[in-house]
C-alpha positions as CSV (number, residue, x, y, z in Angstrom):
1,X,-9.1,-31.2,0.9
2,X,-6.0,-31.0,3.7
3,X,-7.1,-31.5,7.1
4,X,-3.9,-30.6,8.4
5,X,-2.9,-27.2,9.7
6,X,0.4,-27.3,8.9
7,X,-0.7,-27.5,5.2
8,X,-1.6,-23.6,5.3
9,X,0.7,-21.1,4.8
10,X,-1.7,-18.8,6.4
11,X,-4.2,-18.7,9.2
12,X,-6.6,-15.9,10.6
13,X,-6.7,-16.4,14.5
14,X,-10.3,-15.8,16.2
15,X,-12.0,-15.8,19.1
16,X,-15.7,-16.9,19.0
17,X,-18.0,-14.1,20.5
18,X,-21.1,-14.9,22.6
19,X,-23.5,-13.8,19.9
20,X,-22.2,-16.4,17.7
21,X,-23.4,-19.7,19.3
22,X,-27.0,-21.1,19.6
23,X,-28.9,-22.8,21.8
24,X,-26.9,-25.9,21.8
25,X,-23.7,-24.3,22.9
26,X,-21.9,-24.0,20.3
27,X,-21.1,-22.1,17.2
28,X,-24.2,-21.6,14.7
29,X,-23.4,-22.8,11.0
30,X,-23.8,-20.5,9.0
31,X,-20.9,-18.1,11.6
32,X,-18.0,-20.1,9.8
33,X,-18.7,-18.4,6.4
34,X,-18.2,-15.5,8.4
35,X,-15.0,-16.7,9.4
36,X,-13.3,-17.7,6.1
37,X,-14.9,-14.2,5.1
38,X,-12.7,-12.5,7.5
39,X,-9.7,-14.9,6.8
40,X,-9.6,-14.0,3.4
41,X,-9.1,-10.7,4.2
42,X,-6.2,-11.7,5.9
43,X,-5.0,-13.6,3.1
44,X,-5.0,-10.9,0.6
45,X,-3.1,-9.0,3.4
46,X,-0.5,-11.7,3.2
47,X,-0.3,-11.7,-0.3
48,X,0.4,-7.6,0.4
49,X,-1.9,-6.7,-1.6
50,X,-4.3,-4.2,-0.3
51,X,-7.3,-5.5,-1.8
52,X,-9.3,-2.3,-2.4
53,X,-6.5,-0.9,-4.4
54,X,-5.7,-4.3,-6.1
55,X,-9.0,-4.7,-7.8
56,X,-9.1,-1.0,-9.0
57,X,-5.6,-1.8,-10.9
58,X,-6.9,-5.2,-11.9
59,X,-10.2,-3.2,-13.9
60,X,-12.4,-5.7,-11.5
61,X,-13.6,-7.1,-8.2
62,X,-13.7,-10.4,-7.0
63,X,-17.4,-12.2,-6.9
64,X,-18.4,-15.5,-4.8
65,X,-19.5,-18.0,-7.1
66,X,-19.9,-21.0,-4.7
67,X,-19.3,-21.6,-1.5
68,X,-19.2,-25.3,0.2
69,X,-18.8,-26.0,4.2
70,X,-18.1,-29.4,5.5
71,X,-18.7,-29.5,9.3
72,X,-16.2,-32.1,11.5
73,X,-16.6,-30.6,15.1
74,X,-18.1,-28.1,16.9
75,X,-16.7,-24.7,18.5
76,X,-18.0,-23.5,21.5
77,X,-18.0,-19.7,23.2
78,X,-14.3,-18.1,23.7
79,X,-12.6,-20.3,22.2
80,X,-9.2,-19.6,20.0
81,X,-10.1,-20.5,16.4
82,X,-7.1,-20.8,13.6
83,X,-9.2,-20.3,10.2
84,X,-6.2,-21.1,7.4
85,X,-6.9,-20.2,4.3
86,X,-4.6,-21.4,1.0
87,X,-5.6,-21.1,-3.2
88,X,-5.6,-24.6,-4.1
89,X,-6.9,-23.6,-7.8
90,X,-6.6,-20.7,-10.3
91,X,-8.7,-21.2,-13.6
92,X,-9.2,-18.8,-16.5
93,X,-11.3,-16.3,-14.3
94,X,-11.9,-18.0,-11.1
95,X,-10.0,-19.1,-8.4
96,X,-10.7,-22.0,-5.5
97,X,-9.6,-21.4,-1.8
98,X,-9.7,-23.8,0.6
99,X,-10.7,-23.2,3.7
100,X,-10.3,-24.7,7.1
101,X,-11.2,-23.7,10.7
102,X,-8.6,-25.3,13.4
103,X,-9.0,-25.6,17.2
104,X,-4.9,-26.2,17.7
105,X,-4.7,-29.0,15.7
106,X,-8.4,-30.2,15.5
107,X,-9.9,-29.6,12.0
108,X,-13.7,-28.6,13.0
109,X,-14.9,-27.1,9.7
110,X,-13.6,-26.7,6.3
111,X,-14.9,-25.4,3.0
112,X,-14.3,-24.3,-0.9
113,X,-15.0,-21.1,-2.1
114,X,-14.7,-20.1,-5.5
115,X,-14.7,-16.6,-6.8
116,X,-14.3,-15.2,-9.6
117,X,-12.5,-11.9,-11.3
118,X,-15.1,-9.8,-12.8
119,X,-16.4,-6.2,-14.4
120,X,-17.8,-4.6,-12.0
121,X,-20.8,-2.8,-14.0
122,X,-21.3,-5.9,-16.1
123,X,-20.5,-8.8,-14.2
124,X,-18.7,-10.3,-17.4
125,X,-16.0,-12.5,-16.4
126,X,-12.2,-11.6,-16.7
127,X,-9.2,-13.4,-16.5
128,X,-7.3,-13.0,-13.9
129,X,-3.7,-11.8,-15.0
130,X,-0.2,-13.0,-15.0
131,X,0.9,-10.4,-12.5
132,X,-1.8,-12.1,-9.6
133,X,-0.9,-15.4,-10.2
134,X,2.5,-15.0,-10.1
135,X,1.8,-13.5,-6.2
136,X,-0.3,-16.3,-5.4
137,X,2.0,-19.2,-6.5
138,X,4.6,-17.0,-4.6
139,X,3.1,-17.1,-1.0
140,X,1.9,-20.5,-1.2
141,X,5.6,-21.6,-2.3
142,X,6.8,-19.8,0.7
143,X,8.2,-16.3,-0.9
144,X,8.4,-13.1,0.3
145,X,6.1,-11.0,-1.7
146,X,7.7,-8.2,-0.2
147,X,10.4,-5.9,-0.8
148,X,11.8,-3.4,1.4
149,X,14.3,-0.7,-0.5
150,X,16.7,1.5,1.8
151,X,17.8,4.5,-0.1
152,X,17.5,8.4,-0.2
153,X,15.4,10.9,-0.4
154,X,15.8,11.0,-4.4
155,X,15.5,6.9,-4.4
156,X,12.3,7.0,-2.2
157,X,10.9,10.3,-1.2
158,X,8.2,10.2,-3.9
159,X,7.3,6.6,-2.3
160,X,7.3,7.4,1.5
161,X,6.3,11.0,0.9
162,X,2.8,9.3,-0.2
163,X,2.9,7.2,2.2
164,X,3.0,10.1,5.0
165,X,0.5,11.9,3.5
166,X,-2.2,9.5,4.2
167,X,-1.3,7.9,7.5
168,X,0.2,11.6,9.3
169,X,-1.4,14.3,7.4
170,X,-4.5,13.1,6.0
171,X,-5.4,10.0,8.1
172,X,-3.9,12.0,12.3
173,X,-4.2,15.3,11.0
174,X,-0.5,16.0,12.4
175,X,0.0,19.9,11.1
176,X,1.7,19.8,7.3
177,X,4.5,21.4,8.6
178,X,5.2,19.3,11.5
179,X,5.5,16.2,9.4
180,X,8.2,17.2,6.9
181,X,11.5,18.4,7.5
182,X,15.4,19.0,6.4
183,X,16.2,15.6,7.8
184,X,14.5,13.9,4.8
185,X,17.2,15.2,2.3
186,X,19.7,13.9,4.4
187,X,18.9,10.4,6.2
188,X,18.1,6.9,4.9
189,X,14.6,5.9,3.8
190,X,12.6,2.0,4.2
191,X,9.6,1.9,1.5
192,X,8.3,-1.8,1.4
193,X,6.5,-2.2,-2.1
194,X,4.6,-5.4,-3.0
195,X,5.2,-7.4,-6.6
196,X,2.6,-4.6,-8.0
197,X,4.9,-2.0,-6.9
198,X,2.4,-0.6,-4.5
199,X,4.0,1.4,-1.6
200,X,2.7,-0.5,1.3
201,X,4.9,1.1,4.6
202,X,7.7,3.5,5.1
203,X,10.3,4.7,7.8
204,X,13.7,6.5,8.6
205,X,17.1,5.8,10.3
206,X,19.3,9.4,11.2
207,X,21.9,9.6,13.6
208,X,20.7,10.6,17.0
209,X,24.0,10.9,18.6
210,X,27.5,9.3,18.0
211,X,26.6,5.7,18.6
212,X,22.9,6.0,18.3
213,X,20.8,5.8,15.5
214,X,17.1,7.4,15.4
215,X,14.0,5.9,14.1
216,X,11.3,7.7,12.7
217,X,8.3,8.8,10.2
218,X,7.0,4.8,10.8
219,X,3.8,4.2,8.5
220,X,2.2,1.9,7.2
221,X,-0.9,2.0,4.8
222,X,-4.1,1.4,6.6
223,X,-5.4,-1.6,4.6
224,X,-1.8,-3.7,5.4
225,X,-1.6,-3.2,9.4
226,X,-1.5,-5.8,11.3
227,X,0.6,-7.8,8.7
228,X,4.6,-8.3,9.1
229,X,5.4,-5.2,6.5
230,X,5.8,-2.6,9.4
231,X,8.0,-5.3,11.2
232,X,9.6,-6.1,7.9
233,X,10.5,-2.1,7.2
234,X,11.6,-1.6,10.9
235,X,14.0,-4.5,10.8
236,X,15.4,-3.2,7.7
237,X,16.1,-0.3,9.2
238,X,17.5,-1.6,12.2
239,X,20.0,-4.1,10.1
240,X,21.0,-1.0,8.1
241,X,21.6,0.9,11.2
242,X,23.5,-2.4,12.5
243,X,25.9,-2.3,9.4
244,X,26.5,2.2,10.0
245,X,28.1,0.8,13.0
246,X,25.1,2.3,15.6
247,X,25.3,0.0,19.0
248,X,21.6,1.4,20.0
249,X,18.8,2.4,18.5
250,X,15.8,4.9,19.7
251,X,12.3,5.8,18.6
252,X,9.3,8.2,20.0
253,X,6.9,5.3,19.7
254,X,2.8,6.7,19.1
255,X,1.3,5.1,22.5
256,X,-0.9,3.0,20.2
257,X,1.8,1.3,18.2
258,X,3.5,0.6,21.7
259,X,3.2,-3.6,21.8
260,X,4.2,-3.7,18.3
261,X,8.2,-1.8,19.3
262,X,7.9,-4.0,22.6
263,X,7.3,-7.4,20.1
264,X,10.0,-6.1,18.3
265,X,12.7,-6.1,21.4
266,X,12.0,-2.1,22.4
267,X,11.8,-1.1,25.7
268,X,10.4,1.6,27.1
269,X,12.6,4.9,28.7
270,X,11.1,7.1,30.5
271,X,7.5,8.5,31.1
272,X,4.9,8.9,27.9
273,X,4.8,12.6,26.4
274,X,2.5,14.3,24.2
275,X,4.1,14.6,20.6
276,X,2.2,16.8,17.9
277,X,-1.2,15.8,19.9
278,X,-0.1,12.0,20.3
279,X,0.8,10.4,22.8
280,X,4.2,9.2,22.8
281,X,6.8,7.3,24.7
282,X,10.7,6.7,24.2
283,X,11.5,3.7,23.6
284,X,15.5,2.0,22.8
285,X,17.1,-1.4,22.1
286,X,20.6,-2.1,21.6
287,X,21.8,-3.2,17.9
């Protein structure tokens, strides 16, 4: 097993919580399967695979066969934890993921856990197809296993179209008739997919006025947020945008979504206004 963190690809940052130590003061064992638990989840996010939707097209779900935790230090109450996670193994039907819990540097824990792809009703083992392994040797090689298309409505409404659905209509209850509009048929579409071809965010770049470009209709499927595929599709955007000859670009940013435009080099104009029962604010960068 690596004990360095700059062996991982990916890593999961936590805090520890006060209900997670014992009486000694630090963090209780049997909490850091808890945390590779959770920093799994983040690395099938990673992968972008949403991993709900991934085992329904796979015919399967993943099962725990063995899990193995070898304990090197000791974390103690609010503390930053890096838990890294990487595939160092795919079999027939299983696959081995090494785990690793980092304070900075400092390797304090770091365990094996082995699932394996299997029928959900009968528990038979399956093996795990070409199509996941091809992601997984991807990632840890240090691909994108993303793709983000720009294109019109025809290209990609079908795509984004879905996409809005579930995030504005279904997901925010914005009105139906708030949500689409004649602008569609005429300005350029984002749609990230992932190497299953699953739709994963979406956005849109019109002219605002001579010189600025408009950003809008940003969404990206609940399982993937908090990963880089809304950044990835708003950069895409903004390069396209960049290339149309646009010096600046603007956006009504949801009040929630706020930090992730200010991460991205947006700054705020103006005072926050109430947009289809959101909160909004304006927000602008130059290109």
């Amino acid at each position: 097993m690596s004990k360095r963190r700059q062996d991982f690809r990916f890593a999961e940052r936590l805090r520890v919580r006060w209900s997670e130590i014992d009486l000694q003061g630090i963090v209780f064992n049997g909490h850091y399967l808890n945390y590779f638990d959770a920093a799994v989840g983040g690395y099938w996010r990673a992968l972008a695979l949403p991993y709900a939707d991934t085992m329904a097209q796979l015919g399967g779900e993943m099962f725990v066969r063995k899990s193995t935790l070898e304990y090197v230090g000791s974390a103690r109450y609010d503390e930053l934890l890096d838990v890294a996670v990487r595939c160092e193994r795919i079999g027939t039907s299983s696959m081995t993921l090494q785990c690793a819990a980092f304070r900075g540097d400092e390797l304090l824990v770091q365990g094996e856990l082995v699932y394996v792809l299997a029928d959900v009703q009968k528990r038979d083992a399956k093996p795990i197809p070409a199509p996941l392994r091809e992601v997984i040797g991807a990632y840890e090689a240090g691909e994108s296993v993303v793709e983000v298309r720009v294109g019109n409505w025809a290209e990609l409404g079908e795509a984004a179209g879905a996409i809005r659905q579930a995030v504005f209509v279904e997901e925010q209850q914005i009105p139906i008739e708030m949500e689409w509009d004649e602008a569609d048929a005429s300005c350029l579409h984002a749609v990230a997919f992932n190497r299953f071809g699953q739709a994963l965010a979406t956005g849109r770049l019109l002219e605002h006025v001579p010189g600025v470009a408009k950003i809008g209709r940003m969404a990206v499927q609940r399982p993937m947020r908090g990963s880089r595929i809304g950044r990835e599709v708003l950069d895409a955007l903004m390069r396209r945008g960049r290339e149309l000859g646009y010096g600046e670009v603007l956006l009504h940013a949801q009040l929630s979504a706020q930090g992730f435009y200010l991460r991205a080099g947006f700054v705020q104009r103006g005072a926050p206004f109430d947009e289809a029962g959101i909160g909004h604010v304006e927000m602008v960068r130059s290109l």
